[in-house]
C-alpha positions as CSV (number, residue, x, y, z in Angstrom):
1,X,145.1,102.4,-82.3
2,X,145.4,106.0,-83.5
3,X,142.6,108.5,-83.4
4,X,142.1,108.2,-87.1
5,X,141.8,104.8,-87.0
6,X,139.2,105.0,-84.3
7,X,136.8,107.8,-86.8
8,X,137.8,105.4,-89.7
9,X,135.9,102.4,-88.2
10,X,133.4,104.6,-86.6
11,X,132.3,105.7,-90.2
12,X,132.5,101.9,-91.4
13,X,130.4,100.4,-88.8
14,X,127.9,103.6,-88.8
15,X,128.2,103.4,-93.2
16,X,127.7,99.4,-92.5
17,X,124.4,100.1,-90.4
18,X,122.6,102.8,-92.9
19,X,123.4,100.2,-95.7
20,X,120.8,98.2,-93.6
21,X,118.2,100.8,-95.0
22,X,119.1,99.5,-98.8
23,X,116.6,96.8,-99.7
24,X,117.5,94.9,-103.2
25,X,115.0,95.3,-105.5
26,X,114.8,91.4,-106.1
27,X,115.0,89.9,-102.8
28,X,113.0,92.5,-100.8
29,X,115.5,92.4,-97.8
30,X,118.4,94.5,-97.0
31,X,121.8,94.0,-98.8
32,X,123.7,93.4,-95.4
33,X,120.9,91.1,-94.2
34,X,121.9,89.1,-97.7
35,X,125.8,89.2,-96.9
36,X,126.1,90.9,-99.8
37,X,128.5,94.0,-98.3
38,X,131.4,92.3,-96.8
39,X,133.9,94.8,-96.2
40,X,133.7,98.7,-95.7
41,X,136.9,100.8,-96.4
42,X,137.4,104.3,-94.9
43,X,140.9,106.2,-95.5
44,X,141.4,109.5,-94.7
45,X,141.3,111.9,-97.5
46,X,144.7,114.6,-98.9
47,X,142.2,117.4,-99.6
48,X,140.2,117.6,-96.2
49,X,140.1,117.2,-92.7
50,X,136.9,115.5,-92.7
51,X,136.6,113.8,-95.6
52,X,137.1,110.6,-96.2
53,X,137.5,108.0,-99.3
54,X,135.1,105.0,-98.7
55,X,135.4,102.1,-100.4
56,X,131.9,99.5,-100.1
57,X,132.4,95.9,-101.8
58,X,129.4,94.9,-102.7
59,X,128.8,91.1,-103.4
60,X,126.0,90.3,-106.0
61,X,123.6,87.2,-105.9
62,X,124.5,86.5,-109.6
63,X,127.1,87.6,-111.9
64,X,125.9,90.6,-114.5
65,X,122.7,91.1,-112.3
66,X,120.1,93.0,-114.0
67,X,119.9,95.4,-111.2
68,X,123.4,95.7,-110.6
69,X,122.9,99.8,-111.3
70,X,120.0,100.1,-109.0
71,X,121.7,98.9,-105.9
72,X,125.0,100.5,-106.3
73,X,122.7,104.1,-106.9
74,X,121.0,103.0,-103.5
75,X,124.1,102.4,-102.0
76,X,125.6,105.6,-102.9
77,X,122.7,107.5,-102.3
78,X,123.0,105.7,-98.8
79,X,127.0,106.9,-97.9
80,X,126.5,110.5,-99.9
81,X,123.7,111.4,-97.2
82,X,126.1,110.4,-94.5
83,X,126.2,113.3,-91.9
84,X,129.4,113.7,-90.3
85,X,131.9,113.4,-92.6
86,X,132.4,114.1,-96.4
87,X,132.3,110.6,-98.0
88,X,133.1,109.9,-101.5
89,X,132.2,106.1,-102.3
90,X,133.9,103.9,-104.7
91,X,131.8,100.8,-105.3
92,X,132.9,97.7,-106.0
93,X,131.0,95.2,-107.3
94,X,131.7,91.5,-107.7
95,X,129.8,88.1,-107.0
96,X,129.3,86.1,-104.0
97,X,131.4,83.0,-103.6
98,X,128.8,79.7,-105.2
99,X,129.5,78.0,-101.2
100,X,127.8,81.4,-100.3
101,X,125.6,81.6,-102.9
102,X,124.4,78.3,-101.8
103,X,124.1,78.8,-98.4
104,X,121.9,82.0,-99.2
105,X,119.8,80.5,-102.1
106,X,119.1,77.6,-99.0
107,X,118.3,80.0,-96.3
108,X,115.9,81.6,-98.8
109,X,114.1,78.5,-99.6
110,X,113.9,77.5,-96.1
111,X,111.8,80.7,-95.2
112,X,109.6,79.9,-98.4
113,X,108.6,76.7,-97.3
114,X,107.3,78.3,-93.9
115,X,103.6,79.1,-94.0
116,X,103.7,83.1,-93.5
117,X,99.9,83.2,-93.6
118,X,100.1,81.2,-89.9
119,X,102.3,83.5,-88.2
120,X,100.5,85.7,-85.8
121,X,99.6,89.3,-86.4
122,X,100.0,88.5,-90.5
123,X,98.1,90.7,-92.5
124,X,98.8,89.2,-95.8
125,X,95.7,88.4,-97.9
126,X,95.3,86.2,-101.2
127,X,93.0,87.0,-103.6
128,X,92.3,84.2,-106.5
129,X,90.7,85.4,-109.6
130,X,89.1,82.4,-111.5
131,X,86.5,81.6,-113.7
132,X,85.4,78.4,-115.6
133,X,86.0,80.2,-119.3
134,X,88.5,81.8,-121.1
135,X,88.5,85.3,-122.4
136,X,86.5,87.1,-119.7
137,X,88.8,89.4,-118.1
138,X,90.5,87.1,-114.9
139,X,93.9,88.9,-116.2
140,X,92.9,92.2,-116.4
141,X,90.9,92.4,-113.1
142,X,94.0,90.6,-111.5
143,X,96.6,93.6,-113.3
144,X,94.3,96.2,-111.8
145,X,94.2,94.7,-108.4
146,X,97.4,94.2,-107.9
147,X,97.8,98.1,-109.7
148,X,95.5,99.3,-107.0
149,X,96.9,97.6,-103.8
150,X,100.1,98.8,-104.7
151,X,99.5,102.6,-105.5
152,X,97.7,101.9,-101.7
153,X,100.8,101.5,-100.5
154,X,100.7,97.4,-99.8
155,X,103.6,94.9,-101.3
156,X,101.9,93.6,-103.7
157,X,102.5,90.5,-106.1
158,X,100.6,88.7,-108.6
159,X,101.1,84.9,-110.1
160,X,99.8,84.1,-113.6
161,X,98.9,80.3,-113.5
162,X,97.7,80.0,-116.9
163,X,100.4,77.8,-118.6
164,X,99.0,78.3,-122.1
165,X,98.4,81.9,-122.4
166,X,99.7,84.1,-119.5
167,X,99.2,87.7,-119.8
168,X,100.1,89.7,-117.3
169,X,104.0,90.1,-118.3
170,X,102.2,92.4,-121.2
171,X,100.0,93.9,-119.1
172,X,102.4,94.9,-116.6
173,X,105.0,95.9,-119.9
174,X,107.0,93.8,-118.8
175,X,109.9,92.4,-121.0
176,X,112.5,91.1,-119.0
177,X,112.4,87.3,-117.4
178,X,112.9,86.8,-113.8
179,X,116.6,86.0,-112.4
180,X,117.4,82.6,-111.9
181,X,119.0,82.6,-108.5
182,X,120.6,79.3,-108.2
183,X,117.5,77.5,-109.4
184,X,115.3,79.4,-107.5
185,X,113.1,82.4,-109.8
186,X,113.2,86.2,-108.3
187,X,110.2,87.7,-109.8
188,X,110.2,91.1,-111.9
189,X,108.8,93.8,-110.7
190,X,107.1,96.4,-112.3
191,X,104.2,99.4,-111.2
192,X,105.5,98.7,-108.0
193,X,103.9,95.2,-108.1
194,X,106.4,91.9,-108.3
């Protein structure tokens, strides 16, 4: 093994481990925890002798994903702040595999059906806003809890259980729907709330 092949996979593997700083907006986990970088490509540059052309494949949960953009930006941000070499990045995006998709989608599910309020040291709290009648505020004391917890800093979510009538998409402004991962809804996020 040369020298340069040495540096090469040092960057890869060091690139590989500060991509486990870059969280997907959707899935709220890091995109190599999700299996979603599976290769890392350094070759030396012509115009420099430290700087380096890094390819990153990046393998999304769906095909066209709404925030396709958004983790790319993050993952670039992530290899432009690398310090000891110049790195130019060249994404590459494409979609998981459906056997992988489906492996992910289960592993997903099977942490959902765990309790998470039963593991010790938890600090996740529910709050249910409910009332007997209609039209007395439930959604708008929800939007600004949920507002409030998360300018506070906590990961916050909120659930709308009225079937006839839900209004906190609008509240939120929200206008998009939530991504159907292989049967399995991500939520939307918006004001830093999901």
């Amino acid at each position: 093994m040369t020298d340069n092949g040495t540096i090469e996979q040092r960057i890869e593997q060091q690139v590989y481990e500060r991509l486990s700083h870059v969280i997907d907006p959707e899935l709220g986990r890091s995109v190599t925890d999700l299996g979603m970088i599976p290769a890392i490509k350094a070759v030396k540059s012509d115009d420099g002798a430290n700087h380096y052309d890094l390819t990153v494949h990046v393998e999304l949960t769906v095909p066209g994903c709404p925030l396709s953009r958004t983790i790319s930006e993050r993952i670039t941000q992530a290899v432009l702040t690398y310090p000891d070499a110049k790195l130019t990045p060249n994404i590459e995006i494409g979609a998981m595999s459906r056997d992988k998709l489906e492996k992910l989608v289960g592993e997903l599910k099977a942490e959902r059906r765990q309790n998470p309020f039963n593991k010790p040291g938890t600090k996740t709290r529910i709050f249910a806003i409910a009332s007997g009648k209609g039209g007395v505020g439930k959604s708008s004391v929800t939007a600004n809890l949920a507002a409030t917890f998360s300018a506070l800093g906590y990961d916050t979510a909120a659930i709308d259980a009225d079937i006839y009538g839900f209004s906190l998409p609008s509240l939120f402004g929200v206008h998009s729907r939530p991504t159907d991962l292989n049967g399995m809804l991500m939520p939307v996020v918006a004001w830093g709330s999901r």
